[in-house]
N, C-alpha and C positions, 0 to 999 in steps of 0.2 A: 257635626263631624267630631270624630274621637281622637285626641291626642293624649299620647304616655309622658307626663311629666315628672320629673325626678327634684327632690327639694336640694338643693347641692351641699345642706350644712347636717342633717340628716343621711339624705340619702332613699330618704322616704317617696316611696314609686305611688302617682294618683292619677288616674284615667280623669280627664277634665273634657267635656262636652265643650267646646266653641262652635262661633260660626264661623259659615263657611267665606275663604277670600273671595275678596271683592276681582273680576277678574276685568285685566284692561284688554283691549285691541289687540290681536296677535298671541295671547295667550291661552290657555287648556286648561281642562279640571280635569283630574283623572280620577276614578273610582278604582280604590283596591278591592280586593275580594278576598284576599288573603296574606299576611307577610311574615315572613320567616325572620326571628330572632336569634342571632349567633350565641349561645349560651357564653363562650366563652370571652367575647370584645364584652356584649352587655354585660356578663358576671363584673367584670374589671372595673367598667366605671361606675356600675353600682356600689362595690367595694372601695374604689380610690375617694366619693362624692361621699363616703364616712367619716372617712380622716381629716384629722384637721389640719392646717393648714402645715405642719412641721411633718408630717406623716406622709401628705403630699408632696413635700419637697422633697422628701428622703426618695422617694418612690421616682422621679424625675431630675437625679443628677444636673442632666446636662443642661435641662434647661434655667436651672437655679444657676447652674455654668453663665449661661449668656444673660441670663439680667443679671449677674452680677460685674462681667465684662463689660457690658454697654453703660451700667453707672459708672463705672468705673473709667471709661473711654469719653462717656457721655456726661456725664452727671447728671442723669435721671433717666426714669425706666422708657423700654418704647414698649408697644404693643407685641407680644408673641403670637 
């Protein structure tokens, strides 16, 4: 099975062969045949998965907003 992985500190896009999941009781494998890539979501995070971590921030305001309210509320980060 073919998966598109992207390096997050690059940004660097590698087709990686894995195998296929192990499947349990009640669940399905589906076989695609074909799948359509939004040029313009995927352009973005291939482009934001370049920047480094201050580039990123600048790029996402509001959410630099709430981790810095919830340390602030909190004294340490939660999960986004």
């Amino acid at each position: 099975m073919n998966q598109l992985t992207q390096k997050s500190g690059s940004g660097d896009m590698v087709v990686q062969e894995l195998a296929y999941p192990q499947l349990s009781k009640g669940m399905v494998l589906v076989k695609n045949h074909s799948s359509i890539i939004s040029s313009g979501t995927e352009g973005s995070t291939v482009k934001a998965a370049r920047k480094n971590l201050f580039g990123k921030a600048k790029e996402r305001p509001q959410q630099v907003k709430q981790v810095l309210e919830s340390i602030k509320n909190n004294g340490k980060l939660i999960s986004l």
